[in-house]
N, C-alpha and C positions, 0 to 999 in steps of 0.2 A: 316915404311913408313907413316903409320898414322898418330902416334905420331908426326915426324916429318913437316905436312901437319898441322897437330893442334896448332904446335909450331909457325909455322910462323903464321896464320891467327888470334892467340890474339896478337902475334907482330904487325901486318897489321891494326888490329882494333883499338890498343890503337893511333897508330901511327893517325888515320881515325879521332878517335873522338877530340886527339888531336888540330888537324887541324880546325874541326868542330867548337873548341871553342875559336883558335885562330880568328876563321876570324868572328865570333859571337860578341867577345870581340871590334876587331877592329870598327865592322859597328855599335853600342851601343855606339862606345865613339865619333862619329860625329855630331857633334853641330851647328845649324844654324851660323852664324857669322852675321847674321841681326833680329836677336831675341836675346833678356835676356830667363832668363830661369823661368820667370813669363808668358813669352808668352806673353811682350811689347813690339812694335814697338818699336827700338831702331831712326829710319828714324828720320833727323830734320826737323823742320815744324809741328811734329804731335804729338799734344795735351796726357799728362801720362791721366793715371784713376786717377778718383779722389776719397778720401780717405775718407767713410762715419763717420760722427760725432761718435764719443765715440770709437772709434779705435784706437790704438798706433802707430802713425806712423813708418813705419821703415825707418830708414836712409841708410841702405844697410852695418852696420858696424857690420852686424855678419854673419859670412860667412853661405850658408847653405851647410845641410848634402847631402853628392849626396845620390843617392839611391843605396840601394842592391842587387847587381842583381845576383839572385843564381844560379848556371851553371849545370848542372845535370851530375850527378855520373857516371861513367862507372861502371857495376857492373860486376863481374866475367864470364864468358859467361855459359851457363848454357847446357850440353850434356845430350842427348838423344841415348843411343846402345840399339834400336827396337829390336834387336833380339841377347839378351845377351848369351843366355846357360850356361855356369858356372861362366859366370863376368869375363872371363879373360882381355879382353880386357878394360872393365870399371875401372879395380881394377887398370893397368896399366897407364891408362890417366890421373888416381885419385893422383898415387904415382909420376909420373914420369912427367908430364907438369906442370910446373910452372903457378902460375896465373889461376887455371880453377877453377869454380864455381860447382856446386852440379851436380852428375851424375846421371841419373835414367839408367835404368838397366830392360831390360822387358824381358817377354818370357809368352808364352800361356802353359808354359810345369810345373807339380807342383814340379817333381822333381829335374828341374834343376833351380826353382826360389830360392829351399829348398840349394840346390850343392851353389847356388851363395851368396847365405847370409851365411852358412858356411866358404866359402873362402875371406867374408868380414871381418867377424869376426878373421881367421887366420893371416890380413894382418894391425892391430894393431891399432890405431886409428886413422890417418889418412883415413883411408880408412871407418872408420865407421862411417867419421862426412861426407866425401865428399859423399858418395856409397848408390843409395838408389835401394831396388830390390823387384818390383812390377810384381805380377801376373799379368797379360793380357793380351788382342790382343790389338798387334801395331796399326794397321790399327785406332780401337774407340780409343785409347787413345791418337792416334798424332789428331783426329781429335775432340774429346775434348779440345786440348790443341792448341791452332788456335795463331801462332807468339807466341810461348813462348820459343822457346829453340835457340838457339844461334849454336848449333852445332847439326847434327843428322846422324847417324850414322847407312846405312841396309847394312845387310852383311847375307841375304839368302842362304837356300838351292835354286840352280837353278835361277830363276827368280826374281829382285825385281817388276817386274810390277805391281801386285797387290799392294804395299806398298808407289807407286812413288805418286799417287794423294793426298792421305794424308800427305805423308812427306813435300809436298810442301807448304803444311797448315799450318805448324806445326812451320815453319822454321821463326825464326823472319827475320826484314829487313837487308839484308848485311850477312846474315847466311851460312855455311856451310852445304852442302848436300853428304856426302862422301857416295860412292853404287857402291856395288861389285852385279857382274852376273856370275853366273857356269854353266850356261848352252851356251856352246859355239859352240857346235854343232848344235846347234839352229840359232843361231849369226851368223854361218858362214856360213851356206847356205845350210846346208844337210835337212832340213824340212823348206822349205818356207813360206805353207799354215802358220805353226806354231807360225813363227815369226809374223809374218805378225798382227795375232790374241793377240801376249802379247806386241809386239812394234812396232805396227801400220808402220813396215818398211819390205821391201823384199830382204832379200840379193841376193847378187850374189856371185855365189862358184870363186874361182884365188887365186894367192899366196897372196891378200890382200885381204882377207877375214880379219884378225885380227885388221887391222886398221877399216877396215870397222862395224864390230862389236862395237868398241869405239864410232864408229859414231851413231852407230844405239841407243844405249842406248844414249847419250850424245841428239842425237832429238827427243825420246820418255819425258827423264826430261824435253824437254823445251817444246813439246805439253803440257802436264799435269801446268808446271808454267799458260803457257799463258792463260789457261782457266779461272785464277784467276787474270788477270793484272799484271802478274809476267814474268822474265825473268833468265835466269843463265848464270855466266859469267865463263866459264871453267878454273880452277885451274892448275890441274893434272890428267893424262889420262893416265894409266898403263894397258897393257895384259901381265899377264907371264901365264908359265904355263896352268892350265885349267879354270881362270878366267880373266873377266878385272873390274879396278875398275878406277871409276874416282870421281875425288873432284869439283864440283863446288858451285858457289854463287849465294845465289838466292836474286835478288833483285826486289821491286815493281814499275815499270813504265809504265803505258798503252801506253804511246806516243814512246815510246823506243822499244814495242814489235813485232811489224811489220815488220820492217825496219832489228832485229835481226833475228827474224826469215827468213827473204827472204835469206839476205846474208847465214844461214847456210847453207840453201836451193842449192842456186847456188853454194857454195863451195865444196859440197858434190857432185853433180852432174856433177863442173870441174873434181873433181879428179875421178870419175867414167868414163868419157868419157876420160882421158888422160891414164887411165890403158889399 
């Protein structure tokens, strides 16, 4: 399912920038129709400049060079899996998504950074030019690394809360925040006080406690954006079994942040009064 949610979003992006440079291209090539391109009144009635002594006059019989105008690169998106453990997942993105740019690979743990650069190495060279597997905490390294990664990737024991403020730093503009949570009994309503404390939300126990969980991490990522003038636009939102994970996009707009968060607000709170 990852993979698959990876696969479309550098489809979505090329398609984005695409676009970007389409209509970049279009507004560059609009030209006054009452100016030359000296920036002479063309109007009749009004007097050219005049051409000081010892200057070559031009007669206009040599065309000029337009200018260059260089359109910036898309470059591979570049992934972040906060909490690798043996690299399975990295080595996977690495071999098997088309188009992906350099992967880093973390963990706070020395034997499974040692387990992941071993099954970098077992998985031939692709995987050893794209795969890179660094010792550390998530949390200082996403927040050293402030809009650098295009894709990011927590998949915790239990809770991502601890790791949501950083990742949202981390994430360049128009990025992927993909975050799994296992602690669902948490989510679903069986320790309130609990929830309340890692995602600033209360559940309530009913047969929709699972959607509601979706929700609750899904408004905890967008508290954490907004602190930064950031906002997320929700991808894909899964519960199976004993986790849920959801994909959204984080993007930067203070005058946009408001307005989304009210609406989550009230939407959350229809379907809370309609159960």
């Amino acid at each position: 399912m990852s993979i698959a949610v990876l696969r479309i979003f550098i489809k979505k992006r090329k398609e984005e920038h695409d676009a970007y440079i389409s209509k970049k291209m279009n507004k560059a090539s609009k030209v006054p129709e009452n100016h030359d391109s000296n920036g002479i009144s063309n109007g009749e009635g009004e007097s050219l400049k005049e051409i000081p002594e010892g200057e070559p006059c031009n007669n206009g019989d040599e065309p000029e060079k337009p200018l260059e105008r260089k359109n910036p690169e898309l470059k591979p998106p570049w992934v972040l899996e906060a909490l690798s453990a043996s690299g399975l997942r990295a080595l996977r993105y690495a071999r098997e998504v088309d188009g992906i740019g350099q992967v880093v690979a973390l963990d706070n743990d020395k034997a499974s950074v040692e387990a992941c650069r071993r099954n970098i190495k077992f998985n031939g060279s692709v995987a050893s030019e794209k795969v890179e597997s660094d010792l550390a905490d998530a949390r200082v390294y996403m927040l050293t690394h402030p809009k650098e990664f295009d894709v990011v990737d927590l998949d915790p024991y239990g809770s991502p809360s601890v790791f949501l403020d950083s990742a949202v730093q981390s994430i360049a503009d128009g990025g992927l925040l993909m975050c799994t949570a296992t602690d669902m009994a948490v989510l679903c309503g069986s320790n309130g006080e609990v929830c309340y404390s890692k995602y600033g939300s209360y559940p309530l126990r009913g047969k929709y406690c699972h959607e509601m969980a979706l929700r609750i991490v899904l408004a905890c990522i967008e508290s954490h954006a907004n602190r930064y003038k950031r906002y997320i636009v929700p991808v894909l939102s899964v519960q199976m079994d004993f986790y849920v994970r959801v994909s959204v996009r984080v993007f930067t707009q203070a005058s946009f942040m408001p307005v989304f968060t009210k609406l989550c607000y009230y939407d959350i709170k229809k379907q809370v009064v309609s159960r």
